[in-house]
C-alpha positions as CSV (number, residue, x, y, z in Angstrom):
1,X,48.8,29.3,41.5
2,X,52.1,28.7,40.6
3,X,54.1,25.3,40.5
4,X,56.4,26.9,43.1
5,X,53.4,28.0,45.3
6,X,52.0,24.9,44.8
7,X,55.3,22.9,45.9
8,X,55.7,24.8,49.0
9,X,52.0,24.4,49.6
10,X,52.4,20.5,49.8
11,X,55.9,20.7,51.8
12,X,53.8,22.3,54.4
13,X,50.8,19.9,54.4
14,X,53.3,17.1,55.0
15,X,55.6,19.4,58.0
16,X,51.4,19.9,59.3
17,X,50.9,15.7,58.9
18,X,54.6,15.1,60.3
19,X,53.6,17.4,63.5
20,X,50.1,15.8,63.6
21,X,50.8,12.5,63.4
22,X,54.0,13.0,65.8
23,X,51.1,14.8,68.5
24,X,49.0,11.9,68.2
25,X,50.6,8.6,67.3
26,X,53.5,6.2,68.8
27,X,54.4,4.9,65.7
28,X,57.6,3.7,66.8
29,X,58.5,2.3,70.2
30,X,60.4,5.4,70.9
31,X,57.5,7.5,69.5
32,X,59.9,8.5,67.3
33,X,63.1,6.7,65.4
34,X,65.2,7.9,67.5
35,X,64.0,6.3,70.5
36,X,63.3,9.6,72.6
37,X,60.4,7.8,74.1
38,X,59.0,11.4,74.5
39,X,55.1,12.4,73.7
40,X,54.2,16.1,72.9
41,X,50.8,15.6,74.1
42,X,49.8,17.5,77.4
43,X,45.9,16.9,78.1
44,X,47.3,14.6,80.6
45,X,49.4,16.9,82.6
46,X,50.6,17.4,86.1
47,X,47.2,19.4,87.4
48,X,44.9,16.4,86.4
49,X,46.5,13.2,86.4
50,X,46.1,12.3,89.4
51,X,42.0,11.9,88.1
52,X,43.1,9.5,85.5
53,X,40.5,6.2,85.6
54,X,41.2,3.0,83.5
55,X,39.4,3.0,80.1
56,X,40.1,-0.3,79.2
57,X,41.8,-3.6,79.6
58,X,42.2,-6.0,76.9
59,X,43.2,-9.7,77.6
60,X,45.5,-11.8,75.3
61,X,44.8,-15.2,77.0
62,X,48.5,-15.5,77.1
63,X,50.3,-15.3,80.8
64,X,53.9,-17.1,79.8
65,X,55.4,-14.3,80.9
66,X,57.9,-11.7,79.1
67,X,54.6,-9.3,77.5
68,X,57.4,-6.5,77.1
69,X,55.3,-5.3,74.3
70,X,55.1,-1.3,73.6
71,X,51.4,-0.2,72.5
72,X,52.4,1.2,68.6
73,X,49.5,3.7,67.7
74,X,48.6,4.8,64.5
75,X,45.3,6.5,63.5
76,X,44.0,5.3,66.6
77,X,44.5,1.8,65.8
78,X,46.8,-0.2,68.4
79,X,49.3,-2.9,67.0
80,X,50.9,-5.2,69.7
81,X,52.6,-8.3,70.1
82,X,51.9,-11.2,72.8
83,X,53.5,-14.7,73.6
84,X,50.6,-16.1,71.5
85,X,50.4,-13.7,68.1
86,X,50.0,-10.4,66.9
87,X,47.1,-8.0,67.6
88,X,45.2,-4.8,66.0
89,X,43.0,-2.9,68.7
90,X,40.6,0.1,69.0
91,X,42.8,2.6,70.6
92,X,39.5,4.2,72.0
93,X,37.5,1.2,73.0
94,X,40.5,-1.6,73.4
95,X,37.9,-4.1,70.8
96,X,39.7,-6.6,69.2
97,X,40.3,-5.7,65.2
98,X,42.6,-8.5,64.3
99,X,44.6,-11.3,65.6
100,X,47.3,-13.3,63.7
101,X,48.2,-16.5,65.6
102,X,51.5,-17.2,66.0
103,X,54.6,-18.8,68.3
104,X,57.4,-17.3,69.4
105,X,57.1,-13.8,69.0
106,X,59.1,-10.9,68.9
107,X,59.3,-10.2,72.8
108,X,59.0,-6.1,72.9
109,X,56.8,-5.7,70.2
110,X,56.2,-5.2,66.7
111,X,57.0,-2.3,63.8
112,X,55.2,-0.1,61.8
113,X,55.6,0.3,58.1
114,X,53.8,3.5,56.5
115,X,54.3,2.3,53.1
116,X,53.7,4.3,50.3
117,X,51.7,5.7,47.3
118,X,50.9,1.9,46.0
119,X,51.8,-0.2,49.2
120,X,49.5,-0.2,52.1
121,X,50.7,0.1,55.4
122,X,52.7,-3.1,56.9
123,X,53.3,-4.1,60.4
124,X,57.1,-6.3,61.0
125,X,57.7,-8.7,63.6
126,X,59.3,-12.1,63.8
127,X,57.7,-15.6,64.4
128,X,60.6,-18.3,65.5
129,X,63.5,-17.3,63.0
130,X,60.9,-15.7,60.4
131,X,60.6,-12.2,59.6
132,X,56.8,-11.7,59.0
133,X,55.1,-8.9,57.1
134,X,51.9,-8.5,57.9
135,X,48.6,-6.1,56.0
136,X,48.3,-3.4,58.9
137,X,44.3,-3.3,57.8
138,X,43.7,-7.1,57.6
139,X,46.3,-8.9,60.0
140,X,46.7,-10.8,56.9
141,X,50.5,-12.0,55.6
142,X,51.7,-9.8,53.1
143,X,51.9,-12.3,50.1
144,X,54.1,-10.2,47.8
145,X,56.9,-10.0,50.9
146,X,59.3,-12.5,50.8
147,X,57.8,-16.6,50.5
148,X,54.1,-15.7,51.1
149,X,55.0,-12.7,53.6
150,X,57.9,-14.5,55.3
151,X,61.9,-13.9,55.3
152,X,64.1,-16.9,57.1
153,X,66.8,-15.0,58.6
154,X,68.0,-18.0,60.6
155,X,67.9,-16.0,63.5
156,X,65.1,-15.4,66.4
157,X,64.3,-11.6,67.4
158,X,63.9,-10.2,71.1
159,X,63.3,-6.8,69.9
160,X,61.1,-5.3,66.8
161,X,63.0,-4.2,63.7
162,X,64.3,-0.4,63.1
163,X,62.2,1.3,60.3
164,X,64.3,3.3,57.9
165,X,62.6,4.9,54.7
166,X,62.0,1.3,52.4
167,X,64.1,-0.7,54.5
168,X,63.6,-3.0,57.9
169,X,66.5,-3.2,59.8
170,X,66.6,-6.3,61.9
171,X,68.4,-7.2,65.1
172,X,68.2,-10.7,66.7
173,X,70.5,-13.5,68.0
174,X,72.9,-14.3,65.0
175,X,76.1,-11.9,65.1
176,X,74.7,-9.9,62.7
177,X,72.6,-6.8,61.6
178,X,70.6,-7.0,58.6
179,X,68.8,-4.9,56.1
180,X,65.4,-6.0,54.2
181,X,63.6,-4.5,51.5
182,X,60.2,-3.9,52.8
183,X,58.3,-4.8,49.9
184,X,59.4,-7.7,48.8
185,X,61.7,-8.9,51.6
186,X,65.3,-9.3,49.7
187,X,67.9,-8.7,51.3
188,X,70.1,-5.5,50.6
189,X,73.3,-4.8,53.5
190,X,74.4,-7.0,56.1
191,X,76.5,-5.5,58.6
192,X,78.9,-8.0,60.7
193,X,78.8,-7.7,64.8
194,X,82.4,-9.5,64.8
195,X,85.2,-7.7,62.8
196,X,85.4,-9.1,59.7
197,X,89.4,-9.5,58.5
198,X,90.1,-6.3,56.2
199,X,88.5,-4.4,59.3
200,X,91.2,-2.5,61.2
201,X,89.1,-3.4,64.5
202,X,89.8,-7.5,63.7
203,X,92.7,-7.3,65.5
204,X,90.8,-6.4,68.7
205,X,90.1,-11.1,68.5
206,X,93.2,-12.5,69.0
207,X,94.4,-16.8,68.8
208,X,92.1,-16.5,65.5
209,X,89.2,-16.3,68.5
210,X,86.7,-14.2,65.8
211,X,86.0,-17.7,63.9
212,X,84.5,-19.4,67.5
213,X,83.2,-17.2,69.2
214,X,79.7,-16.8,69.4
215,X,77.7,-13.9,71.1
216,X,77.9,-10.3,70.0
217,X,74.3,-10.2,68.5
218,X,71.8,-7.0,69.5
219,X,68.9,-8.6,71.5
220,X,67.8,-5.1,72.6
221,X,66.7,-2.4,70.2
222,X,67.6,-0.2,67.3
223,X,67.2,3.5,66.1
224,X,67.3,5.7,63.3
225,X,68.5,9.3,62.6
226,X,66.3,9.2,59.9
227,X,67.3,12.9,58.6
228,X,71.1,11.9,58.3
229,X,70.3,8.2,57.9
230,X,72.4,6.9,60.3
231,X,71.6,3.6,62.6
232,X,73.0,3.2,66.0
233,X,73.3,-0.2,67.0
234,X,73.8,-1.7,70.8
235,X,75.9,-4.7,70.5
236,X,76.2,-7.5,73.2
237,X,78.9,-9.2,75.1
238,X,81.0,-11.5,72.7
239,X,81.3,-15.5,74.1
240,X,80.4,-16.4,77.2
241,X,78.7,-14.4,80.0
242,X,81.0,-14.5,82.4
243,X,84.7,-16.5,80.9
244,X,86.6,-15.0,78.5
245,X,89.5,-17.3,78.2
246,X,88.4,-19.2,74.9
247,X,88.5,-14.8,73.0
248,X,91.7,-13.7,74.4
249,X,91.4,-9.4,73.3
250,X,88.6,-6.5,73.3
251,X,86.3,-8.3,71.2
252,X,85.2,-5.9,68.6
253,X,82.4,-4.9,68.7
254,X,81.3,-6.7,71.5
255,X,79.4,-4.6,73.9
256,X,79.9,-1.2,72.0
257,X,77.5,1.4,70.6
258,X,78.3,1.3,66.6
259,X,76.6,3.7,64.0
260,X,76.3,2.8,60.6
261,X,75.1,4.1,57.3
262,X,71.3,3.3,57.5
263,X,71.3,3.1,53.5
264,X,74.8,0.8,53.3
265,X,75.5,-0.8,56.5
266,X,78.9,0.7,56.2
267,X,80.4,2.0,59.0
268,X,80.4,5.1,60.5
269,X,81.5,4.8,64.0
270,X,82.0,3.2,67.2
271,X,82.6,3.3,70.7
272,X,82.9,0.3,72.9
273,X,82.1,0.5,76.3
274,X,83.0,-2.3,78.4
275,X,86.5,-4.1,76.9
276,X,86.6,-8.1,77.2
277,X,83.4,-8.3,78.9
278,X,82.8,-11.0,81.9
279,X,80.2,-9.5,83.3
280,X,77.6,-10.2,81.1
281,X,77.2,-5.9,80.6
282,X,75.9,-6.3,77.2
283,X,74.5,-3.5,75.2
284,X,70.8,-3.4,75.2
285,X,68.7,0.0,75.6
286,X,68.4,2.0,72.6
287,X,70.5,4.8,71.8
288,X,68.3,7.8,72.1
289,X,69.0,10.4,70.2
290,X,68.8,14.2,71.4
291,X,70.4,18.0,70.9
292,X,72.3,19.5,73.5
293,X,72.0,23.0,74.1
294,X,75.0,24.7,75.6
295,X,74.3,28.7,75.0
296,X,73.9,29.3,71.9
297,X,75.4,25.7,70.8
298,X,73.9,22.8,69.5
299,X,75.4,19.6,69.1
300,X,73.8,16.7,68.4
301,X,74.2,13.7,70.8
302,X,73.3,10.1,71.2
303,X,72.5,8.4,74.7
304,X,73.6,5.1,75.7
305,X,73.2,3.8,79.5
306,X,74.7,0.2,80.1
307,X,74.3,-2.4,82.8
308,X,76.9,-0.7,85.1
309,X,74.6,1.9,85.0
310,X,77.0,4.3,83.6
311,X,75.7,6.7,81.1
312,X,77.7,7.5,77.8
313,X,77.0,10.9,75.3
314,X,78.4,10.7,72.2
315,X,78.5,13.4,69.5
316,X,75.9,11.4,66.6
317,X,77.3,12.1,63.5
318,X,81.0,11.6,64.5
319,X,81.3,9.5,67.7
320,X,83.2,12.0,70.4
321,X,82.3,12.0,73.5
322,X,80.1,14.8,75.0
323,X,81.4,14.6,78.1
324,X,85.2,13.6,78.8
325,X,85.8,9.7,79.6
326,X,88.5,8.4,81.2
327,X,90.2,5.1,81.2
328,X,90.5,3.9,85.1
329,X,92.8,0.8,86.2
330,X,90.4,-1.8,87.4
331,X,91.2,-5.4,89.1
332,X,92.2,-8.3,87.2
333,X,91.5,-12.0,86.6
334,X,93.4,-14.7,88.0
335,X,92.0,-17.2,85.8
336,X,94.0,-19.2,84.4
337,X,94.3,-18.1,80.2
338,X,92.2,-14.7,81.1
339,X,93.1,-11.6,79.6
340,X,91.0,-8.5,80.9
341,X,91.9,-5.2,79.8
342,X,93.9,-3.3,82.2
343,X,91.4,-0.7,81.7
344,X,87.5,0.4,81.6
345,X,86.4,3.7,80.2
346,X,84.1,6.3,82.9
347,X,82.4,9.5,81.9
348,X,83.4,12.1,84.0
349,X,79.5,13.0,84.1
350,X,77.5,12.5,85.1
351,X,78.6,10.1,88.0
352,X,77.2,5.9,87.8
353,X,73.3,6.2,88.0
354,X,73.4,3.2,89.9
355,X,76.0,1.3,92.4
356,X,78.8,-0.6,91.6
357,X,80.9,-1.0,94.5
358,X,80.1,-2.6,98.2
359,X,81.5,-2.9,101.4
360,X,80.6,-4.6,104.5
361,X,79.5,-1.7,106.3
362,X,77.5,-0.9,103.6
363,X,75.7,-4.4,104.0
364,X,71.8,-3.7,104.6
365,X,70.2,-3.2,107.6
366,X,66.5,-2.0,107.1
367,X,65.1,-5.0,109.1
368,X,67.4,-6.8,111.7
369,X,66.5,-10.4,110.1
370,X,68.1,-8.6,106.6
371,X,70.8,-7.2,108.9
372,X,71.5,-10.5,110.0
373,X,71.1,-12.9,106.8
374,X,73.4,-10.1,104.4
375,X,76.3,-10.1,106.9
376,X,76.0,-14.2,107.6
377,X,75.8,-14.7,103.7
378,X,79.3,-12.4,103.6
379,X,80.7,-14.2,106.5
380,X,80.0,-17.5,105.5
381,X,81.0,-17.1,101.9
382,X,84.5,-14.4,102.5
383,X,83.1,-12.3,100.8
384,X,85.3,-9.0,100.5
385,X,84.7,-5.1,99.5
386,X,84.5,-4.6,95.7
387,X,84.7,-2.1,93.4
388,X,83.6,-1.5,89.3
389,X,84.4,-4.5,87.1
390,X,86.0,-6.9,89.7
391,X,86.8,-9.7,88.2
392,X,85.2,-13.4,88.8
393,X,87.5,-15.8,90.1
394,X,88.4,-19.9,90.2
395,X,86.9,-21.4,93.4
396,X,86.5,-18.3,95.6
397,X,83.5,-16.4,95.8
398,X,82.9,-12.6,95.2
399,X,80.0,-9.8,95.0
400,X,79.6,-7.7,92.7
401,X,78.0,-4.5,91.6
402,X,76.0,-4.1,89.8
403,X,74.2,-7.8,88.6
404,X,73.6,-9.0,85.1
405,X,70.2,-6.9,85.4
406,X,71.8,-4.2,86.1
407,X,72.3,-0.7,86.4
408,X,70.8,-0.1,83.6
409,X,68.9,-2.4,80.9
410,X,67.6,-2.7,77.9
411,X,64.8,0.1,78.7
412,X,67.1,2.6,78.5
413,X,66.4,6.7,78.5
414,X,63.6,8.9,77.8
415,X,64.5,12.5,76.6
416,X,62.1,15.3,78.2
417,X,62.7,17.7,75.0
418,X,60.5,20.7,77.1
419,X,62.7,20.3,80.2
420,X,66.1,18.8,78.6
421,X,66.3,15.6,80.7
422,X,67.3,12.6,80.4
423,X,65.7,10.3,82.5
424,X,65.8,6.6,83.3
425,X,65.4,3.9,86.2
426,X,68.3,1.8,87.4
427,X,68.2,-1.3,90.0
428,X,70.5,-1.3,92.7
429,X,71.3,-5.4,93.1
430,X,74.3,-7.0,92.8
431,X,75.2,-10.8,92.3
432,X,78.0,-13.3,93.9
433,X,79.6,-16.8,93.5
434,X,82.6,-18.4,91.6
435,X,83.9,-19.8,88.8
436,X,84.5,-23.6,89.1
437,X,86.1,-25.8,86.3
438,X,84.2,-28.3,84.6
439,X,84.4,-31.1,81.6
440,X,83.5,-28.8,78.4
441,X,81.5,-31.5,77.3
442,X,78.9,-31.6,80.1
443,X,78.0,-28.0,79.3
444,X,74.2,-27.4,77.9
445,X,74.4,-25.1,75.3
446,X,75.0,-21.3,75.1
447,X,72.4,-19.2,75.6
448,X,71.2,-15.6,75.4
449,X,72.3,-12.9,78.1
450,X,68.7,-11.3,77.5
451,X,68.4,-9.2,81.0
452,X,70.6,-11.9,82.8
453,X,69.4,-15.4,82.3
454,X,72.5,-17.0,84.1
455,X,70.8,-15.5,87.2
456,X,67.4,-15.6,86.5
457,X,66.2,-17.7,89.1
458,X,66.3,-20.9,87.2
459,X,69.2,-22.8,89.5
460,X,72.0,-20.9,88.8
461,X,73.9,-23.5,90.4
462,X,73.6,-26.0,87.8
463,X,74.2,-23.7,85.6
464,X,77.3,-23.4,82.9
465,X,78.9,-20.0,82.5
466,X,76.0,-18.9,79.8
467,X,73.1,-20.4,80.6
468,X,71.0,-22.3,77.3
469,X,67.9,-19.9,76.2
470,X,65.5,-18.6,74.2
471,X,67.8,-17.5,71.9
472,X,70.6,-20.1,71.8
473,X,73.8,-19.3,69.7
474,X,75.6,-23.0,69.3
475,X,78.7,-20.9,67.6
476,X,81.9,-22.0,69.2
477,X,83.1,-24.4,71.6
478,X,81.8,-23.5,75.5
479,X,84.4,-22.5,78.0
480,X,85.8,-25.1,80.3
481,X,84.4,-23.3,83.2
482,X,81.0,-22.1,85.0
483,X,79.6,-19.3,87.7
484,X,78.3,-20.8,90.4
485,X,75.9,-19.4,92.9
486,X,76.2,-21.6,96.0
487,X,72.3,-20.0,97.4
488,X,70.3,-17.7,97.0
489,X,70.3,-16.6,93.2
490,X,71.0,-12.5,93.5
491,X,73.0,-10.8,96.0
492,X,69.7,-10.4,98.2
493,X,67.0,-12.1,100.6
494,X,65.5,-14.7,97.8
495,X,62.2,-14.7,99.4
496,X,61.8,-11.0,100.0
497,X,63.9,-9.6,97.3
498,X,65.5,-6.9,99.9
499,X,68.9,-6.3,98.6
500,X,71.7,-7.1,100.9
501,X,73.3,-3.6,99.8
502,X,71.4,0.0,101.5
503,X,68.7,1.3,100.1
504,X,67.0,2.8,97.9
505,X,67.0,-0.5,95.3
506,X,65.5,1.2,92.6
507,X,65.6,4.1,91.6
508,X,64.3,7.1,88.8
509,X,66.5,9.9,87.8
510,X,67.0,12.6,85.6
511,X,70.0,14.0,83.8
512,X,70.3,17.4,82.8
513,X,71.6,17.4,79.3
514,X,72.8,20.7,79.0
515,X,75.3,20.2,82.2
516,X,75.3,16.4,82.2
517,X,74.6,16.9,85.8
518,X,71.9,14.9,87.7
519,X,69.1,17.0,88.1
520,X,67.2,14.8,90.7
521,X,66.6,11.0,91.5
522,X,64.4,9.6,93.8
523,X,63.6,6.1,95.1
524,X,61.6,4.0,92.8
525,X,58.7,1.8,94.1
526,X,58.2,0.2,97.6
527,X,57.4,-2.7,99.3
528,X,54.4,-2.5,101.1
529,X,55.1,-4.7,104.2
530,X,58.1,-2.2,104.8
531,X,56.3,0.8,104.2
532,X,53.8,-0.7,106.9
533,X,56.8,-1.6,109.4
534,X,57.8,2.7,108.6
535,X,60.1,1.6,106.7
536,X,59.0,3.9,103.4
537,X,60.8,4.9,99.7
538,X,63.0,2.0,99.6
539,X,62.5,1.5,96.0
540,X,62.5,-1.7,94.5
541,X,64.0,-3.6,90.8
542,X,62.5,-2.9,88.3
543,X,63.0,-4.2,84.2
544,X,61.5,-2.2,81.5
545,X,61.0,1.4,81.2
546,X,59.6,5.0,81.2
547,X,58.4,7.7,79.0
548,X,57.7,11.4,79.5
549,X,55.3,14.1,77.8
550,X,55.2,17.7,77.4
551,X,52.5,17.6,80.2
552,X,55.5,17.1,82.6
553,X,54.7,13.9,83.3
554,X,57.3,10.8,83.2
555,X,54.9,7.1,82.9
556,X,56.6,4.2,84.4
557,X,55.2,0.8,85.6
558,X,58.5,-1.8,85.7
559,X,58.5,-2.2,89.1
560,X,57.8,-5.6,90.6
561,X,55.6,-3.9,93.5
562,X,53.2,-3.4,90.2
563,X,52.1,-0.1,90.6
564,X,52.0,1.3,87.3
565,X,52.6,5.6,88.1
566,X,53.1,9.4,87.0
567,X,55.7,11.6,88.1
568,X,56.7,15.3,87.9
569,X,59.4,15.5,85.1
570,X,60.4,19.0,86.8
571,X,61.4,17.1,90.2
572,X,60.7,13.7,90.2
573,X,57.6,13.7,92.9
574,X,55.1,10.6,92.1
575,X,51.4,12.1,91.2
576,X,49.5,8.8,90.7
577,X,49.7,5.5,91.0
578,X,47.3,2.1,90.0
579,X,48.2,-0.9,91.6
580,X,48.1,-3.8,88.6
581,X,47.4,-7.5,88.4
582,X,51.0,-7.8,87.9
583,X,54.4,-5.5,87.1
584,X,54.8,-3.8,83.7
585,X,57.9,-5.1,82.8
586,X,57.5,-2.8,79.4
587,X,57.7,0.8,78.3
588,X,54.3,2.8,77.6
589,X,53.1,4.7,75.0
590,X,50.5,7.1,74.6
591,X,48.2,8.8,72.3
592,X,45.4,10.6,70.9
593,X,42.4,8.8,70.0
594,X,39.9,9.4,67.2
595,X,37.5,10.7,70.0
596,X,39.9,13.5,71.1
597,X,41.1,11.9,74.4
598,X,44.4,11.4,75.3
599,X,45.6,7.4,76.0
600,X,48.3,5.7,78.3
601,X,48.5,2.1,77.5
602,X,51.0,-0.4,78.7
603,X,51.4,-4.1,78.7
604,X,51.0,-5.4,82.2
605,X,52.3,-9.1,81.8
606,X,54.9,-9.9,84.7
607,X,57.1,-13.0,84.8
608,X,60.6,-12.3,83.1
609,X,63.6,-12.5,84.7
610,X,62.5,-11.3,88.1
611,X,59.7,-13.9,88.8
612,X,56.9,-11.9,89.0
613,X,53.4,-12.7,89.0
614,X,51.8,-13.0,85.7
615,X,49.1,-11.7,83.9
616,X,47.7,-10.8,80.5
617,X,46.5,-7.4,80.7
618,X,47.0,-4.5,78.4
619,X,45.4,-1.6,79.9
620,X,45.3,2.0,79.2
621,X,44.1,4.9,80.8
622,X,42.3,8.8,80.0
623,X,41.1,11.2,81.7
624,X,36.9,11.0,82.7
């Protein structure tokens, strides 16, 4: 045979493996780098689903709360990561393989490393402010990585790194996005989240603002266009969550979509999509990357739904829009030293996903003692009709559309390549109160924006404009002021969690991409005692988010009513449904185990930022 024969005999072993592997692994938590969350598998399809049965549960012993974890598959081993340490499981049987013990963990998971000809396979997460590299086989750290299989970046990670050839690309709290070696853990591009003087976009931070501010740092998740190495990178809100006065300009890049050489960190492009944010409307689903076919046309896009639940499609490789965007006029702040931005960009299409605007006739009134506590909460409070982006203001409450929640979070899309959707889940919730000044020196700290901590239920009362957490950035002195909620948290029955706007309140829709037109949406969950009353398809929130398969299926199990279900990706019609200990505030995966069955797994943990009951649970499910 010749050396040609040969070379093309070996280029399609590996297309063969590629394909293979792609069928039956998640080896990302997109399946693939470019966060398509989308499985070619189709055993598990829309004739049988609805006889799927639970094949195993595995326990973690750990029920803090926030198990956002996605199930990574390879070779029919499952790699996770809990509150408590990392894990390696039998994807067929859910047996425990390995455990490495460890604190404060990267929240949504960990990443997989292939290596290469001499380096085994590696699995990357963070522990505190420690990158960890840890033997795939063994669970072991890798002792050749860094100081004994550890990297300080001086920074905590929400989210799992981006995997990129030899290279981990980390996001985390610090204003920053880094590039590691993954063998030995040095350090080879740093890209900065705040434009650097020398950067034409450093005049977007004016009064010298760039040197205080703290903020802009990616707590939701990367990806990869591995074949043009490019990385797409969803930034955060600069400063505080909801005061602007101490960063007078856009911010740059501050709650923007930026793409940068994967192999550099230089920069490519960006796009920033809320300017001078006060709404806490950071950047945190993944880009997901997908062509669009118009005729004969393909142009390669990039996805990117925010909090407002608007959803952006940019061209990949060059950053222009897909579908025109327009800058509107929105309302200003009367703050005293606050500089909004006269304007807000809007895609033309497809229209929000989810509301951002209410009006007092639009107040709910599913049951009468809703009816009656939304309009008394308005009354009481002068509350007044609101549209997109209105602005907080000093001493006088508002409500807005949609909350720090969202919209849209860090969840983000799934693209159905059979059928050419997009599809994602928004909550319909808003949120209310004022700004009040206070002594700069009382203020706590400055915290993370993670999924809205200000309003997570903690007291937002006592609570300074960005409340202290997890991942607490102590750059820059804290604005002079605070939002205050006077009750009641969210714009909605505490106790209940109706939302004081109509229904539904959650919701799942599809995009088509070759129109950009919605192709169907349908309510999202239910509460039972409702649906008991008549009162159906109300949909409920929801935080984390859904996959979809070639079988035509879309997975989903973020609601708090913790059903975890199956839908029709041709229409949006639920198939199944399993009621859980408690929500799946995650996104899926599935797979193919050794034993030729088809897997859904999802971590079932609860808690987070919309209280819900706890558990430990990661469960999948086949077919009998």
């Amino acid at each position: 045979m010749s050396a040609r024969r040969i070379a093309i005999t070996m280029i399609t072993v590996l297309a063969l493996d590629i394909v293979v592997r792609a069928q039956s692994d998640w080896m990302y938590f997109g399946q693939d780098q470019g966060g398509t969350k989308y499985s070619t598998l189709a055993q598990i399809n829309t004739n049988n689903v609805a006889s799927l049965r639970r094949a195993w549960t595995f326990h973690t012993g750990d029920s803090a709360g926030f198990f956002e974890s996605t199930p990574i598959v390879v070779d029919s081993v499952v790699y996770f990561g809990a509150q408590n340490g990392f894990y390696a499981l039998d994807a067929v049987t859910g047996q425990q393989i390995w455990k490495f013990e460890a604190r404060q963990t990267t929240r949504r998971g960990v990443s997989y490393w292939p290596g290469d000809a001499r380096t085994p396979p590696r699995i990357f997460a963070s522990t505190g402010t420690k990158l960890a590299a840890l033997d795939a086989r063994s669970g072991k750290p890798v002792d050749a990585f860094g100081e004994h299989g550890f990297v300080e970046m001086q920074a905590s990670m929400a989210s799992p790194p981006a995997v990129y050839r030899n290279l981990i690309i980390t996001p985390g709290s610090a204003p920053v996005v880094r590039a590691w070696d993954a063998k030995t853990g040095s350090l080879v591009w740093t890209f900065h989240l705040v434009a650097q003087p020398g950067d034409p976009a450093h005049a977007s931070w004016e009064s010298e603002a760039w040197k205080t501010t703290g903020g802009t740092n990616v707590w939701g998740l990367l990806t990869v266009d591995a074949q043009r190495g490019i990385l797409y990178i969803p930034n955060s809100i600069a400063g505080n969550d909801y005061v602007g006065v101490e960063r007078p300009g856009n911010n740059l890049y501050g709650t923007s979509l930026v793409a940068v050489d994967a192999n550099t960190g230089k920069l490519k492009w960006y796009q920033q999509l809320v300017r001078h944010d006060i709404w806490d409307y950071d950047l945190a689903a993944a880009p997901t990357l997908y062509p669009v076919k118009r005729g004969n046309r393909v142009t390669y896009g990039v996805a990117q739904i925010n909090k407002m639940g608007l959803l952006f499609t940019f061209d990949r490789l060059t950053g222009r829009p897909l579908t025109d965007i327009e800058d509107r006029p929105v309302p200003q702040s009367t703050v005293p030293g606050e500089k909004t931005s006269p304007t807000q960009p809007f895609p033309f299409k497809p229209p929000p996903l989810a509301r951002n605007s209410i009006t007092r006739a639009e107040l709910a009134a599913v049951t009468p003692e809703l009816k009656a506590y939304c309009e008394g909460l308005w009354d009481k409070y002068g509350l007044q009709d609101s549209g997109p982006y209105t602005p907080w203001q000093l001493g006088k409450d508002i409500v807005l559309f949609p909350g720090a929640i969202g919209g849209g979070n860090w969840q983000g899309v799934t693209f159905n390549e059979k059928r050419g959707l997009l599809i994602t889940n928004v909550t319909n919730a808003g949120q209310w109160g004022h700004l009040e000044k206070v002594d700069p020196n009382t203020l706590r700290g400055r915290g993370a924006r993670d999924g809205g901590a200000g309003e997570a239920g903690r007291g937002e009362g006592a609570q300074p404009a960005r409340g202290a957490g997890p991942e607490a950035d102590s750059a820059g002195p804290p604005a002079a002021y605070r939002k205050v909620t006077p009750e009641g948290g969210r714009f909605w029955q505490a106790e209940t969690k109706y939302s004081c706007a109509q229904p539904p309140w959650g919701e799942l829709i599809a995009v088509n991409t070759a129109t950009a037109d919605i192709a169907w949406r349908v309510p999202l969950g239910k509460f039972d005692e409702l649906e008991a009353k008549g009162i159906p398809r109300t949909g409920v929130p929801s935080l984390g988010g859904a996959i979809s398969t070639a079988g035509d299926l879309v997975f989903i199990g973020a609601t708090i009513d913790g059903y975890f279900r199956a839908f029709d990706a041709r229409n949006g019609r639920e198939l199944w449904a399993e009621k859980l200990a408690a929500p799946a505030h995650s996104i899926p995966s599935t797979y193919m185990g050794r034993d030729g069955k088809q897997y859904v797994a999802v971590a079932a943990g609860g808690g987070g930022y919309l209280n819900s009951p706890r558990s430990d649970e990661l469960i999948a499910w086949s077919l009998p």
